[in-house]
Structures are given as C-alpha cells and as structure tokens.
N, C-alpha and C positions, 0 to 999 in steps of 0.2 A: 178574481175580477178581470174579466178583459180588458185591455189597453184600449182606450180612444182618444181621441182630441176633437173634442166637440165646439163648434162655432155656432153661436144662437142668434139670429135677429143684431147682427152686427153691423154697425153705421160707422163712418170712420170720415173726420175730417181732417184737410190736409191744405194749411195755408189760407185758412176761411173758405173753402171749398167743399161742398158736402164728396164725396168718393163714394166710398159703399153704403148703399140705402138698403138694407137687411138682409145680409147675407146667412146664411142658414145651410152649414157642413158637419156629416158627422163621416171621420176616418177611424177606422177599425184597425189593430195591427192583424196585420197579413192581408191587408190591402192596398192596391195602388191606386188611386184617382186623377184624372187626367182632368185638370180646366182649359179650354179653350174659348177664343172670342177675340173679338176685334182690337186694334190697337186702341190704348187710353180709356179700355172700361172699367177698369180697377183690379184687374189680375195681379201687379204688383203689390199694390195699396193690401191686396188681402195678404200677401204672405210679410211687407213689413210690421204691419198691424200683429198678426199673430207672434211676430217673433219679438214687437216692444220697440219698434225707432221710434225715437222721441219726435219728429215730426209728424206725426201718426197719431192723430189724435180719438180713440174713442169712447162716441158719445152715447150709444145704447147699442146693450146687447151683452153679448160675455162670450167669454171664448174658456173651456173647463180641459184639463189633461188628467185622465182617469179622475174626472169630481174634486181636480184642485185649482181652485180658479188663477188662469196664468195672467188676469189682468196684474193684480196685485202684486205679482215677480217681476222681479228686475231683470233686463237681458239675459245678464248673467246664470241667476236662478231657472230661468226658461231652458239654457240653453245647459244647465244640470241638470234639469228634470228630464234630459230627452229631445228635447226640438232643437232639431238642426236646420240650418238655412243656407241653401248655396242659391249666392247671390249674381243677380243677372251680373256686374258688374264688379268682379271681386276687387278690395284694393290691391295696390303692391305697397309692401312694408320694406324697407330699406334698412339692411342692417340686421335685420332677423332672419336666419337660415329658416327654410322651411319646415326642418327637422326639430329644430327649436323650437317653433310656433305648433307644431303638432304637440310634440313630447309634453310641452306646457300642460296645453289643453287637456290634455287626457291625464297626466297627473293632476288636473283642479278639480277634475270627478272621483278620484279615490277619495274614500273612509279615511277618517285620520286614522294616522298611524302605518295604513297600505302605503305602498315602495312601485315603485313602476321601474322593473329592471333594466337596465339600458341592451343586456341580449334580448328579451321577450320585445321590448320596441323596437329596433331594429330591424329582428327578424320578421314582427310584421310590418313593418315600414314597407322592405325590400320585398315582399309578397305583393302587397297593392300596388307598388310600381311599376312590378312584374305584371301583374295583372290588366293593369292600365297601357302597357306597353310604354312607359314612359321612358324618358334616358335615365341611367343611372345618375348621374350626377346632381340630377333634381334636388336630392334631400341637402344639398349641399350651397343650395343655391338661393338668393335674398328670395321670401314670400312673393313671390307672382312679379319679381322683378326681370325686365326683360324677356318674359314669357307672351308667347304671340297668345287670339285670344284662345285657340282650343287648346293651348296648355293652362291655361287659367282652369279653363272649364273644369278638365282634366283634374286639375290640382284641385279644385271643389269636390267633386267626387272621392279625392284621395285620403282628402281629411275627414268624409263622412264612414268612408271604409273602417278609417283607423279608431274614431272617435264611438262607431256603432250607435248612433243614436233611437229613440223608440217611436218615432215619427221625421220623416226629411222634408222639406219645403225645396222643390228645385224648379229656380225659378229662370226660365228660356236656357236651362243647361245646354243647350241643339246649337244655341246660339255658335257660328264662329267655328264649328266642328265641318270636316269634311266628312265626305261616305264612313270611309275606314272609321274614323275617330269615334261618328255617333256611333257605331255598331256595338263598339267596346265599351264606352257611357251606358249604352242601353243595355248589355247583358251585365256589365256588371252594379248597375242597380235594381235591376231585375233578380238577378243571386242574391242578395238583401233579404229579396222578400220570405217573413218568416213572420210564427206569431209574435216576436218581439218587435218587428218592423213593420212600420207603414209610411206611404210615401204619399204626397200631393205634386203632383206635376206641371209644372206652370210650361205649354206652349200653343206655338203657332202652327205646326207640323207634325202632318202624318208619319211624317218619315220617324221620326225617333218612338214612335208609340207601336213601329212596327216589329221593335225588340222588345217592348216590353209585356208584363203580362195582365192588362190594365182591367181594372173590375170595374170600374164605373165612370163614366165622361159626363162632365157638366158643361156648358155653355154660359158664359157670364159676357153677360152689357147690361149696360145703365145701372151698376155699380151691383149687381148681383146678379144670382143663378137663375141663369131664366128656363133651363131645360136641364133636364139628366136622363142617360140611357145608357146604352151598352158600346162597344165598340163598332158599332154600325151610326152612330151618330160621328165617328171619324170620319167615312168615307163618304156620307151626306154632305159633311161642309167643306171637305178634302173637294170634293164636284160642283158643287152648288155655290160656295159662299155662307153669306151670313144675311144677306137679303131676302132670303124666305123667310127669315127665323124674323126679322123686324116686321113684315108685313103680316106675320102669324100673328105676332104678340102686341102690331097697335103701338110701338115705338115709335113716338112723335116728331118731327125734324127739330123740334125746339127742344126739346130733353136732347138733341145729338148738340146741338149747337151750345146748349147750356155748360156739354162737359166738357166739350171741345175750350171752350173759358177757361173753366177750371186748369184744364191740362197747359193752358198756354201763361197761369198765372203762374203754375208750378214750374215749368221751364224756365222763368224771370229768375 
C-alpha cells in the first residue's frame, strides 16, 4: 500500500470563526506540495488542524494517514504515526537540552523492548548538524533558547532529519532564513524526498521552492484550494500577485472582510 495522507472536504473552526470551508488534499510519499496564498487564508489553520491543536476545531470532513483516520489520534499518536509539523513559531523550552528533547522523541517511537543507543544517536545527531551547517555546540544547548529565528528554523528541520517522519508539514520554514541558510533548508529537505517521504510546504516565496523539487503547487484563499498546477504557477504569482486569481474566481470583497473578522478575533 502506498503512503498518503489524505484530507477530504475539511472545515475547521477556530474561536467561533469558520477558517477552512472544504479543503480537499491528497499527498503521496515521494512527493512534495507547495501551498501558497495570501496572508490570513487559512494556510496555517490547515497544517494545525491536521496535526490535532485543540483550538482547531473540525467540524466536517476527515483527514485519513494510509486509511487510518487521524481525527481520532491524539497529537501524540499523529505525531507516531508519521506526521511531523515544523512550526511557523517554534517554542523555546528552558531547561531541556536540545539533545534531550530529540533523543526523547525518537525513543517514544521504538517497539517495546527496542534501545536507542546513545553512539547510533549521536552519531546521527552530529551528521544533521553537520548538514545543516549548524555550530557544534547546539545539541547542548536549552531547545530554541536564545536561538535567533533562522536557528529555530534550522533546529525544526534538525529534529525532522532525526525523527524521519512519513509525511512533514513545514509551515513558513523561509521565514527568518537569509540566502545561505534557505539554501541549506531547501536542499536538505529536498534529500528527504523518497517513497517513505512526503512533504506539504507552507509559504510565501519563490525563493525557497527554487531548491526544492516540488510536484505540485496549490493556491489557497477563503479557506481553501482554489487552483493546483505545476511549478509554473510559482512564477505566475511570483510576477502578478494574487489579484488575477480573485478576479478569476468571483472572490467577493465581503467574504475578504468577513475573514479578515475572523483573523482579527483570533489575534484578541
């Protein structure tokens, strides 16, 4: 059976707010999908929904990981099953070595009885950080404490390396990265890609899509996917914007003002 993570006719309320008014996604491992779209359409709202934040509330649709429905799964269980989420926003944890908090996580997925050897972790710890071009001293250092935000970013990516999950959600990872930094994000989420791997791409730019090797691009407003095409639908809104795309599809100024509500009850 092929790996997918399939999202069906998915509505998602947030604060008495409707967000996504039927979203309809299906990722295949050994594929990467890129969403792009305006601020406040619900690009976030879909990757916390799939991954289970309890303010995230949905109210029709379903979201299946190889035909096991991950409404039902607790964060937790989601994030055993395979779905990983790097978050626009990582926190810092105080007090927990980042080595610590990795080492955790990837021992909560072995089989009982499986041992997670402290050489095999390390030795690929110091691989990903190497990879990442990080400083050494990282693994040693409080989770995302004191880290400016492209070492966050960074550190998001480090823990998906190490963790290998069967679907990633990476949501404005570009964010906060300079030239150098995305380049290195991008190829090494890119190296990922295999049939045990598939990724969904949360951004606003061309520039990090230009490392990657991306199979399909969606366009989401008014809380779902309004277009999907290839990577020629990149350099379309990379030039143009998002104003032809609203004048295409009959995007009312009161459905903008309505979400623009929503988004500003959400920020209170």
């Amino acid at each position: 059976m092929n790996k997918e993570l399939v999202v069906k006719d998915l509505h998602c309320v947030v604060d008495n707010c409707e967000i996504l008014k039927g979203v309809n996604l299906v990722i295949k491992a050994g594929e990467i999908h890129a969403i792009m779209g305006p601020n406040g359409t619900g690009k976030s709202t879909l990757a916390a929904s799939i991954m289970g934040h309890y303010r995230y509330k949905v109210t029709q649709g379903e979201i299946t990981l190889n035909g096991e429905d991950v409404l039902k799964m607790s964060v937790d269980e989601r994030s055993r099953k395979g779905i990983f989420l790097a978050m626009q926003y990582p926190s810092e944890i105080s007090g927990v070595t980042n080595s610590d908090f990795i080492r955790q996580a990837m021992t909560s997925r072995l089989e009982e009885g499986e041992h997670l050897s402290w050489f095999k972790f390390f030795r690929e710890l110091e691989g990903a950080v190497s990879d990442l071009k990080m400083n050494s001293d990282l693994p040693n250092r409080y989770l995302n404490e004191g880290f400016s935000g492209g070492e966050k970013k960074r550190n998001e990516i480090l823990q998906m390396k190490l963790l290998k999950p069967s679907f990633a959600i990476l949501d404005e990872i570009d964010s906060g990265l300079d030239v150098d930094a995305l380049k290195i994000v991008g190829e090494n989420v890119n190296k990922m890609k295999s049939p045990d791997f598939g990724a969904l791409v949360i951004t606003h730019y061309e520039r990090l899509l230009d490392y990657l090797d991306v199979d399909h691009v969606h366009i989401f407003m008014d809380g779902r996917i309004v277009l999907s095409g290839g990577k020629e639908l990149i350099k379309k809104i990379d030039q143009e914007g998002y104003d032809w795309l609203r004048v295409d599809l009959g995007i009312a100024e009161k459905e903008k003002v309505i979400l623009g509500t929503c988004q500003a009850k959400r920020i209170k």
